[in-house]
BAKEGU-714883 format. One record per residue: z negated, x negated, y of N, C-alpha, C, O, CB in turn. Coordinates in pm, whole numbers, plus 50000, padded with zeros to 5 digits. Glycine has a CB too. Example, Ala and Ser with C-alpha at 12.3 -4.5 7.8 and 13.67 -1.06 7.14 Angstrom:
<recs>
492204868149431492204877049550492204868049670491544857649668490954886949553 492924871549775492864863349894492134871050003491964865950114494284859249940 
</recs>
This chain:
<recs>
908994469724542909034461724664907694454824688906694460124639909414470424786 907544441624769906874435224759906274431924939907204428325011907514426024666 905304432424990905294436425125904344422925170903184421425131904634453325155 905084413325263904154402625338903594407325477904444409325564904994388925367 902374409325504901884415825570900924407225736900104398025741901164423125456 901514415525842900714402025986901184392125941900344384625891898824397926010 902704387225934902864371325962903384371726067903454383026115903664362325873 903994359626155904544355026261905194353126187904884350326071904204347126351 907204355026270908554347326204908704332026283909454331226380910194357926238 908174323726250908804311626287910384308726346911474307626290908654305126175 909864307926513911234309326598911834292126589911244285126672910834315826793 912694285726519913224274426527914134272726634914864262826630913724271826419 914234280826731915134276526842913954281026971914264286227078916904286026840 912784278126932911924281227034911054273527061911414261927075911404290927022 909834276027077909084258827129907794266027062906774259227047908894252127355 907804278927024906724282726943907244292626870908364297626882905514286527010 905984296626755906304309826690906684322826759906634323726882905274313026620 907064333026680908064343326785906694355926797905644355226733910074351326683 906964363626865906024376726945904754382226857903654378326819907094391826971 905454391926849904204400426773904304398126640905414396426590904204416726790 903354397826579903304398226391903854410526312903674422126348901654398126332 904574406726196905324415826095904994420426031903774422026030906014413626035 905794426025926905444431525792907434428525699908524433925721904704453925824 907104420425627908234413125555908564423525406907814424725310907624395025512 909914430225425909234438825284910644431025213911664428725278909094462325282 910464427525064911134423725024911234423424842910254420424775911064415025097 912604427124779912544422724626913254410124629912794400424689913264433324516 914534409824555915484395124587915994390124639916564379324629916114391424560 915774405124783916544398224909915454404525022914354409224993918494404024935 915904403625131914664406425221915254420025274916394420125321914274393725351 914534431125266914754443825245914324451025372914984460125423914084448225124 913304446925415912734452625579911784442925660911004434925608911734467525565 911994445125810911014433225865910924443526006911764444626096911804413125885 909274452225986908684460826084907624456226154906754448126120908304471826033 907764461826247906574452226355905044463026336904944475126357907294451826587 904184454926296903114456226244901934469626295901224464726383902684442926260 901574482326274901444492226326900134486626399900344487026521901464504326236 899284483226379897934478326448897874462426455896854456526420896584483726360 898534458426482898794435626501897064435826536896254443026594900334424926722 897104420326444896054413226457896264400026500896234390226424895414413726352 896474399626616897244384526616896094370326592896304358226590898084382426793 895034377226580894454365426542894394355626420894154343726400893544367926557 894834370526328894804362726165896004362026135896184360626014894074370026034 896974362426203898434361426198898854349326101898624338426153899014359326348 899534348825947900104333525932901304334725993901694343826066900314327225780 901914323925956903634321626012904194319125916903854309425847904084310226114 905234326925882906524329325753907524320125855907514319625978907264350925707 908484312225747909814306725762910544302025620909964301025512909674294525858 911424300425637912574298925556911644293325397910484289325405913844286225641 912314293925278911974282525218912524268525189913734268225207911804286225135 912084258525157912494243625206913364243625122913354250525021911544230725205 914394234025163915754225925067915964212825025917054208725065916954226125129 915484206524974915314192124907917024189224891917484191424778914254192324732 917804185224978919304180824988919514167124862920584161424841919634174425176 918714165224817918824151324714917594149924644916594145924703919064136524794 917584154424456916984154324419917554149824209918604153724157916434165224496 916844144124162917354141924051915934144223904914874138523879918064126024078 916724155623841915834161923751915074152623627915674145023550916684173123690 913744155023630913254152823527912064157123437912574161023332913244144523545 910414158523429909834167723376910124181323464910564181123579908454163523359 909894189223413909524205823438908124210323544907904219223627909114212423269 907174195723475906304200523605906294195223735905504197623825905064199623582 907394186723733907734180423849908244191524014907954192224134909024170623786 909254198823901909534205324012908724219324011908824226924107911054206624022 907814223023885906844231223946906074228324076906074236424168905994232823859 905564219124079905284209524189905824210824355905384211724470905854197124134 906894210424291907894209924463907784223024476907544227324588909854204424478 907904231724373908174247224438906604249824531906514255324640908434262124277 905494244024450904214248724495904124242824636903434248224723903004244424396 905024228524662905004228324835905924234724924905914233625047905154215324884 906744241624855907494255824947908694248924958909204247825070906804261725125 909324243224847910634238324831911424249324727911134250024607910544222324772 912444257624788912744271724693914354266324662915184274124615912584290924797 914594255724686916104247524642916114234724657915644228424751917364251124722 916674230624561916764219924557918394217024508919194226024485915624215424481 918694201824497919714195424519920264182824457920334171524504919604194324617 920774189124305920364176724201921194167824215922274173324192920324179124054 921444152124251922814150324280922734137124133923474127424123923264144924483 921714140724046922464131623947921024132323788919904127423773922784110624050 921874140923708920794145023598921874143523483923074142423508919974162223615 921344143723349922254145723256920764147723121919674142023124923634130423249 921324158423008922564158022969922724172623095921954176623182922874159422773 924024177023053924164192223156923614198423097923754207723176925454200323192 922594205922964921894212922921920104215322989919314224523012922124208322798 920184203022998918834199823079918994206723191918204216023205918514184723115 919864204823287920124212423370920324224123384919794228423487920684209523401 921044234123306921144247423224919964253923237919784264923288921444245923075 918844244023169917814249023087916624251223196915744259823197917444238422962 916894240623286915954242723458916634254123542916014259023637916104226223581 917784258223511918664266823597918144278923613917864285423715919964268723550 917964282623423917544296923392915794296623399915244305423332918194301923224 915114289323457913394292523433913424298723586914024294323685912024275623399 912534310823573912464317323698911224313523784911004318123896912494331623674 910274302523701909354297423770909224287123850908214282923906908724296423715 910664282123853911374269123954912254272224036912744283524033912114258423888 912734260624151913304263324275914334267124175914374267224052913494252124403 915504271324313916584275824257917474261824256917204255624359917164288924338 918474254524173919034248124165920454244924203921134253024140918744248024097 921244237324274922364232724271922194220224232921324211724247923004234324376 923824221424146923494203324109924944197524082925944204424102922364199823939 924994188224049926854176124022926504171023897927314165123826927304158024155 925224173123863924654166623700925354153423710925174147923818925244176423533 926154146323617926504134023637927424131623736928394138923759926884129323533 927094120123803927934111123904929114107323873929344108723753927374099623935 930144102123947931024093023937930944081923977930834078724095931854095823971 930984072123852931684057323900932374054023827933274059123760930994045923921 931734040023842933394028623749932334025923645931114023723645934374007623851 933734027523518932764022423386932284008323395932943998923439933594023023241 931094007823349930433992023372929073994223485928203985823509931873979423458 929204008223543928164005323688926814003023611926494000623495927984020823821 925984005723765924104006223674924144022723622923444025623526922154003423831 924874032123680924904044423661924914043423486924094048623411926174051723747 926104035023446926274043123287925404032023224924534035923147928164045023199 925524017623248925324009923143923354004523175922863996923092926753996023149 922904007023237921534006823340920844022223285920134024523187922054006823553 921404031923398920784044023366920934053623266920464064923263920874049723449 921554048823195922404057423066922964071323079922914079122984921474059722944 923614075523217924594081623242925754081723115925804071623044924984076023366 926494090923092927674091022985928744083223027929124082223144928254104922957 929254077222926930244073722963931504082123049932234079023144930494069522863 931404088623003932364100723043932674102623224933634108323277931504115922978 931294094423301931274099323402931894083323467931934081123588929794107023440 932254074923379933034064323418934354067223421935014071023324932844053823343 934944064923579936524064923608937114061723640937154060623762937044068523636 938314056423545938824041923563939754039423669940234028423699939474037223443 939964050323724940774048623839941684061523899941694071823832941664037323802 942304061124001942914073424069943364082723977943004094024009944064070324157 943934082323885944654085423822943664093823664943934103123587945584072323820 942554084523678941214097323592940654104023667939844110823603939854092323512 940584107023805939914114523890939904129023838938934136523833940464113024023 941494132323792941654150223795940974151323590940964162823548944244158023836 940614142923513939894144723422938244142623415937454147623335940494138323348 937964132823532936424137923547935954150323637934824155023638935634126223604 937064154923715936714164123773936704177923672935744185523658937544163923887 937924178923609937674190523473936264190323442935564200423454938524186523317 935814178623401935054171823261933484185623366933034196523328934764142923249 933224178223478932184182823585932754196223570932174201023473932164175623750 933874207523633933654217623639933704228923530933684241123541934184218623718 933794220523418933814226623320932354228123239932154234823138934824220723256 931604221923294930274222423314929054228723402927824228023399930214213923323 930084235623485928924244423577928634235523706927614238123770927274247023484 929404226123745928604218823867928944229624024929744238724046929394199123886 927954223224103928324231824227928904221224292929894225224354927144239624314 928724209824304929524199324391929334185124307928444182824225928834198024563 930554175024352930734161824282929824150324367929814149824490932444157824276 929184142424291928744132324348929644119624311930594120124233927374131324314 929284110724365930414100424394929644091524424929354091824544931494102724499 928954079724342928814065124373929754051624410930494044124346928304062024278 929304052624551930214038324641929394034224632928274038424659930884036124786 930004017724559929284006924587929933992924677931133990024680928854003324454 929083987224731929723979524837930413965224757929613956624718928473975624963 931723963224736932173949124647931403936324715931223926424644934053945724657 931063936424816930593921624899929053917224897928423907124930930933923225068 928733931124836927413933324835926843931424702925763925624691927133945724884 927523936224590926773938324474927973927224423928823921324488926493955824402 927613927124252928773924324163928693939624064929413942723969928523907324065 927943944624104928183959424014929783966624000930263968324112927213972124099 930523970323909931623975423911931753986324007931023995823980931903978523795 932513987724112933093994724225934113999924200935113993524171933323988324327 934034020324211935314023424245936064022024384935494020524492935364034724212 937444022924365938564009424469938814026324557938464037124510940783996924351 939434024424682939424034424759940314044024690939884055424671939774030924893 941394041024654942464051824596941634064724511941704076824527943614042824477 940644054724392939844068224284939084071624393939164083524425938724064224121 938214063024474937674074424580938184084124633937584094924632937344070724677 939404082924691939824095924760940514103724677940424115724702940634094224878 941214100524580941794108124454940074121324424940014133124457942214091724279 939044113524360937914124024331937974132524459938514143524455936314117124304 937264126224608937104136324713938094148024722937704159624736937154129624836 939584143924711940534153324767940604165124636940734177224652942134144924809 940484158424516940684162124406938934181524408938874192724357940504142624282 938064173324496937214181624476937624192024557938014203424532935984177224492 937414183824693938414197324801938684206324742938004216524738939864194924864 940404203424649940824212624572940364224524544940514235024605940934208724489 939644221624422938594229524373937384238524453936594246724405938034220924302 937574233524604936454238624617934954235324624934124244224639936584243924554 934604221324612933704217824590933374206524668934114196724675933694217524482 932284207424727931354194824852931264186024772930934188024655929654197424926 931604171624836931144157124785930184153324794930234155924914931594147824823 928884147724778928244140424811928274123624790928274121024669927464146024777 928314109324891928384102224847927114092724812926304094524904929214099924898 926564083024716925704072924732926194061624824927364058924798925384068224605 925764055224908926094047724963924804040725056924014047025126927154053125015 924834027025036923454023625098924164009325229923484003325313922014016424933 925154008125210925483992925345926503998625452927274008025428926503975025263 926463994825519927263999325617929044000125550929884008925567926993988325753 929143986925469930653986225422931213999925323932344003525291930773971325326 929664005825293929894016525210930154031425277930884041025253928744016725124 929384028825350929914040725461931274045325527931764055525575929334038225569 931644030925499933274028325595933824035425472934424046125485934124008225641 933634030025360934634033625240934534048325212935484053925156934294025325100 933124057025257932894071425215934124073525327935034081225298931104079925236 934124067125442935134078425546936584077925553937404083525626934834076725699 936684067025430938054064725428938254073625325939294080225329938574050325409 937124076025187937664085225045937764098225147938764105125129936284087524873 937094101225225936974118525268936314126825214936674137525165938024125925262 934344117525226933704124625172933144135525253933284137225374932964118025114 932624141325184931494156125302930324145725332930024141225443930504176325184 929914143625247928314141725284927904124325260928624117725185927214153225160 927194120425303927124101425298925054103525189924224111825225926994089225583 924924097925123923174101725123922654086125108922984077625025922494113824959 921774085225212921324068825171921434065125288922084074125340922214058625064 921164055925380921404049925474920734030525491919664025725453920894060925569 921774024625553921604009425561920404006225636920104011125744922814002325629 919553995325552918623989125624918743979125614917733972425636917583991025611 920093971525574920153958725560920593950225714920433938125732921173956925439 921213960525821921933959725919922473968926006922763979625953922613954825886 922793967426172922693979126217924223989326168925243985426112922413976526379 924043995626190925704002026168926574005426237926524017026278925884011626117 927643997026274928763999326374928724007526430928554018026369929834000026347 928854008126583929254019926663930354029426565930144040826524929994014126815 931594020726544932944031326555932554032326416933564038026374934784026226604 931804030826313931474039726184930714053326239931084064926219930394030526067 929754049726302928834066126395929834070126446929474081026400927514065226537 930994073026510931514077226602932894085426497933454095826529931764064626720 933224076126354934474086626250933214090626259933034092226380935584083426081 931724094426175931384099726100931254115726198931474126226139930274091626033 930814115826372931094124526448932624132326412932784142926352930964117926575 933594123926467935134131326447935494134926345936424142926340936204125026474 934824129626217935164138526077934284149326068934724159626018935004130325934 933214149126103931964161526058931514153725948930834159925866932474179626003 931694143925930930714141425807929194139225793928594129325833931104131025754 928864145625755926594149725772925984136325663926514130825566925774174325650 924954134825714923844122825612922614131625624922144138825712923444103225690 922144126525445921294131725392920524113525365920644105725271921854143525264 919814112825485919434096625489918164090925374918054079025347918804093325659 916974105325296916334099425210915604085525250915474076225169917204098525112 915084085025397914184073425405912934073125345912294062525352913954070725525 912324085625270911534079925191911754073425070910884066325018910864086825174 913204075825008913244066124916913564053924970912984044224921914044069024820 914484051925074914654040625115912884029925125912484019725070915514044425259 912354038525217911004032525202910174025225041909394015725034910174045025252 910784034824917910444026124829911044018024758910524012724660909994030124770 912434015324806913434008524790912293991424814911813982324748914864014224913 912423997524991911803983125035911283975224968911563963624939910963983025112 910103985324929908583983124920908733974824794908103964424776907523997624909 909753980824693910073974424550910603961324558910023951824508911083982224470 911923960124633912653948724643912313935324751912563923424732913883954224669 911723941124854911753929824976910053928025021909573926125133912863936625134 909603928924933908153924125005907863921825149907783931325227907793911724957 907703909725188906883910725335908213912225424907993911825545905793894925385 909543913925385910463919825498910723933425499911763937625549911733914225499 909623943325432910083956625314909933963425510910553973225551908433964625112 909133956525580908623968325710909733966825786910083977225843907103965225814 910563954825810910943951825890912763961325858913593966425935910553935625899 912693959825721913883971025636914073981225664915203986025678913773974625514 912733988725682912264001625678912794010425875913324021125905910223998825633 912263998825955912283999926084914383999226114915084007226175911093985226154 914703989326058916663990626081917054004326025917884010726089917783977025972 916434010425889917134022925834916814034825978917684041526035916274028425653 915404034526009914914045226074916014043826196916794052426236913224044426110 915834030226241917114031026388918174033826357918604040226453917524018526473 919094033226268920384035126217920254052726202921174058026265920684025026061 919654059526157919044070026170919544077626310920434085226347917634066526159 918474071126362918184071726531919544071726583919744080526666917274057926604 920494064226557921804064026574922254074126562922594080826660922404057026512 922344076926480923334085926399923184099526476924094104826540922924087426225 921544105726457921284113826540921774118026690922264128526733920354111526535 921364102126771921974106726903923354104226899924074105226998921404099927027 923654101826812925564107026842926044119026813927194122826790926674099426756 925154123726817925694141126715925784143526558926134153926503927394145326743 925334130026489925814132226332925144145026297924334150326374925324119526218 925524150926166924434164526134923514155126054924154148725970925124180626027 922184152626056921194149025962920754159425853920764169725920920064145326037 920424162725746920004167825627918514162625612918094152525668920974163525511 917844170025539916884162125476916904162725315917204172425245915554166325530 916544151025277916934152025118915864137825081915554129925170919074149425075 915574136924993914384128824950914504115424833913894104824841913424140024890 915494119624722915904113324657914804112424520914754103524435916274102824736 913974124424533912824122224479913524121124288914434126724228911594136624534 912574111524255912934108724089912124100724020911354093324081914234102124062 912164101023896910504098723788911154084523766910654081223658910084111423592 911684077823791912124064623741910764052723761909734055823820913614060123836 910944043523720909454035423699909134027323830908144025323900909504023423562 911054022223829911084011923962911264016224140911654007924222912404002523929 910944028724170911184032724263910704048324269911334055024350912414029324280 909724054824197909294063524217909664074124298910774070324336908554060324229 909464084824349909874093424481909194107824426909814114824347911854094424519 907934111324472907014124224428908164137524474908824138124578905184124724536 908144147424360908804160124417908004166024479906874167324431909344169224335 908344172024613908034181224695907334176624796907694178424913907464190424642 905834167424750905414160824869906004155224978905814157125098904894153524842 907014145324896908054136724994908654144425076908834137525176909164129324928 909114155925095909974159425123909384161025323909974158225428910394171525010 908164165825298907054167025372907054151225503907174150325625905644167625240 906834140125376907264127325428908434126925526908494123325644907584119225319 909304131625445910584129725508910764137825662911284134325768911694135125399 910204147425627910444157225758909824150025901910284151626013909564173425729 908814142925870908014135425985908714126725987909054123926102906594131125978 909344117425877910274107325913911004109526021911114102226119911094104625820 911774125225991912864125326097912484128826233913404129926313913894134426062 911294130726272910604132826347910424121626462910714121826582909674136126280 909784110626371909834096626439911184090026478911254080426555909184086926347 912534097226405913714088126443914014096426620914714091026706915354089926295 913544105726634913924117726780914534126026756915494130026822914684114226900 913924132226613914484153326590913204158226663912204150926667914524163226363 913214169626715912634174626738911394183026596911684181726477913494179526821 910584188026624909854192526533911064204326451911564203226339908354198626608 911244213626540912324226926513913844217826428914264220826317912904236526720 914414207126514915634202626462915214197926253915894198526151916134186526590 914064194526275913354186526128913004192926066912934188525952912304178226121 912484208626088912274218426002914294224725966914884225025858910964231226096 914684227826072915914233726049916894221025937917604224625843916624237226220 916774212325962917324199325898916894199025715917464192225630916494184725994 915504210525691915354213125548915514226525503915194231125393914144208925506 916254234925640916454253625632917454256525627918144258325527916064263125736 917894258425810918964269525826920404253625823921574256825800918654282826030 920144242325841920864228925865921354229625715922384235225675919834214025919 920454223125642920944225925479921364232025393922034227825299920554225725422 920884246725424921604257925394923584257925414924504258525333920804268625496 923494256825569925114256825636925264248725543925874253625448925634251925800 924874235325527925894225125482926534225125353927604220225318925374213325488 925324234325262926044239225097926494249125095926704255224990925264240824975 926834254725238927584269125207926784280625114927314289225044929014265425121 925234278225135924524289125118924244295625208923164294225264923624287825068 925174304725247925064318625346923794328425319923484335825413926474328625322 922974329225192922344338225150920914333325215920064341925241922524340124998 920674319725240919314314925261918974305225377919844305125465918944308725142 918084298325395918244293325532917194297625656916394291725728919604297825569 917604308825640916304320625739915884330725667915724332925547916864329625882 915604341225844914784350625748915354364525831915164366425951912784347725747 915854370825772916554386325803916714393525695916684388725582917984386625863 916914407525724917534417925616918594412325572919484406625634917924432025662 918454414325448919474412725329919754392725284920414387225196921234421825401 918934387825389918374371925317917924366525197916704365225191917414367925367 918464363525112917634358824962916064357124990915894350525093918244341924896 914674361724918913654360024984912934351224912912134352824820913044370825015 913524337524992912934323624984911424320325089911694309725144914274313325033 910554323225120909884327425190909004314725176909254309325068909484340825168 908104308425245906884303725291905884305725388906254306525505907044295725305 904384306925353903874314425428902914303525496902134300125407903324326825360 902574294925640901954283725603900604294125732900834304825789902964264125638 899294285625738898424289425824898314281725951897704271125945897324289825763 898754285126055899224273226148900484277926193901124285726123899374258226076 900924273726308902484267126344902924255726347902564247026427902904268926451 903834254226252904414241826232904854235226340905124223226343905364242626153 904934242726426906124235926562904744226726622904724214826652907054252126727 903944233826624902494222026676901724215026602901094204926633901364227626738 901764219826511901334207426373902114209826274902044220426212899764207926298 903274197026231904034198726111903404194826009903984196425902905194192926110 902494190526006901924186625869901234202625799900944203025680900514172525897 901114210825858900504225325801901664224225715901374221525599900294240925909 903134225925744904084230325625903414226025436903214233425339905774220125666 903214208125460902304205125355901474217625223901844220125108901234198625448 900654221325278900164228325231900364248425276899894255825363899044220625246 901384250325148901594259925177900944276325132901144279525014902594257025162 900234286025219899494297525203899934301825071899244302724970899674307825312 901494304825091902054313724947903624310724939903894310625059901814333324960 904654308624882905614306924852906144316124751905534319724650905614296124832 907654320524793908294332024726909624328124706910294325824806908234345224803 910124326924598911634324824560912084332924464911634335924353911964311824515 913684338124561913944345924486912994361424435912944368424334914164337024403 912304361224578911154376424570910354371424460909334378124452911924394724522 910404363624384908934357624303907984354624376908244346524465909014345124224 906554359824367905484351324422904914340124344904544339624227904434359224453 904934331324435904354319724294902564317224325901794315224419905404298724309 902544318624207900484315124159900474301024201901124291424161899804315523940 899224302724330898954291324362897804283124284897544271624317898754292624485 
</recs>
């Protein structure tokens, strides 16, 4: 057993850290949490959850050494290939823990296969290949399907038509398995709520986004994982001196979404690509203040990368911090609730009862 000693538990439904300081005893799950025989509350750190990167796409090894070292203990691959690569990050015990959809779905012809060199395989030609790319994915180990919507009015990129959309979504249901969709225009959003996706990731900065799109995405439960820091380098890449003005519609659309009740995620989109960069782990950091500035609260923006993200993949095991919790742990010096930027730099990080060498 492995014993974290005088921390504070970081109260996320509170306006500060919680009472007296602990003693965290833990192997792969969290095993005891005793209140400290002589407290020092002065040198007290503050333990909370470890972070969840909701959108992430694999590539070197030290990348996501990286993220783990900023107290990211899961992550969230929503588009890697080949599936061995993935395998092969699965089993290293010196990285977050992984969920992933490895390859996407679209239509043969997208930027996915013929652009990013995605397999063909993950091209589908229509309603009626849905229940063979879905084999193709769970016969591969995925934990959930991703699903690229693209907007027809918007791009000339090949678009799957609503039918294979909702054919894959329902088709995943089935099985058991959360959707995630790409989707970046408002027209694409409409089309995620017509396939019956779970999750939307991406959000429009081209324009504001309909009331009655915010208002299904409330009555369905459907959650966004909005990634405005990639959006931010979206901008920055494509629209030059309108990149701020881009940046400011995503954040309000955001802002939207939020005060209607949507569930927000945080997810980053982080990936080694040339034309759009996105750092693992740092960003994620980014992102959390992002959501900060749209009107989460500090607690809603931490929970939005914990106990929020957790619910939404149906990881019951992680999220917080109690007996018998997977011990995903971060230890930061500070309270986050009064300065979120401490999360940044984190004291010590534990996944999976590993301590990791800082």
């Amino acid at each position: 057993m492995t014993v974290l000693r005088n921390v504070r538990i970081l109260d996320l439904d509170s306006t500060s850290s919680a009472g007296d300081p602990v003693d965290v005893e833990f192997a792969d799950t969290i095993t005891a949490i005793r209140p400290v025989a002589a407290p020092d509350p002065s040198s007290a750190a503050t333990l909370l959850p470890g972070l969840i990167d909701t959108h992430v796409h694999l590539g070197e090894r030290s990348r996501l050494v990286e993220a783990l070292r900023s107290g990211l203990t899961t992550v969230v691959d929503l588009g890697t290939h080949p599936d061995s690569l993935v395998a092969g990050f699965r089993s290293d015990d010196e990285l977050p823990d992984i969920l992933s959809a490895g390859s996407a779905a679209s239509a043969p012809g997208s930027t996915q296969i013929d652009v990013m060199g995605f397999p063909a395989e993950s091209g589908v030609t229509g309603p009626g290949d849905a229940e063979r790319f879905l084999d193709w994915r769970v016969g591969n180990g995925v934990d959930l399907i991703k699903i690229i919507i693209e907007d027809p009015d918007a791009t000339d990129t090949p678009a799957l038509d609503i039918p294979a959309l909702r054919a894959l979504a329902e088709g995943a249901r089935q099985r058991g398995l959360l959707t995630v969709a790409h989707a970046v225009t408002a027209a694409a959003f409409a089309r995620g709520l017509d396939a019956g996706v779970d999750i939307l990731t991406h959000v429009p900065f081209d324009r504001p986004l309909p009331e009655a799109i915010i208002e299904r995405m409330v009555e369905t439960g459907t959650r966004v994982s909005p990634t405005l820091v990639m959006m931010r380098a979206i901008a920055d890449a494509r629209l030059g001196e309108h990149a701020d003005a881009a940046m400011e519609q995503a954040i309000a659309n955001v802002r939207a979404m939020h005060e209607a009740g949507v569930i927000v995620i945080a997810g980053t989109d982080a990936n080694e690509t040339p034309f759009a960069p996105v750092r693992h782990g740092p960003s994620l950091h980014t992102e959390l203040a992002y959501l900060v500035r749209v009107g989460m609260s500090t607690a809603e923006a931490i929970r939005a990368a914990t106990s929020t993200a957790a619910e939404t993949f149906g990881l019951s095991d992680r999220g917080g911090i109690s007996e018998g919790a997977r011990a995903d742990l971060v230890v930061v010096d500070g309270d986050p609730l009064a300065d979120l930027s401490v999360l940044a730099s984190p004291a010590e990080v534990v996944v999976g009862g590993r301590r990791i060498a800082r």
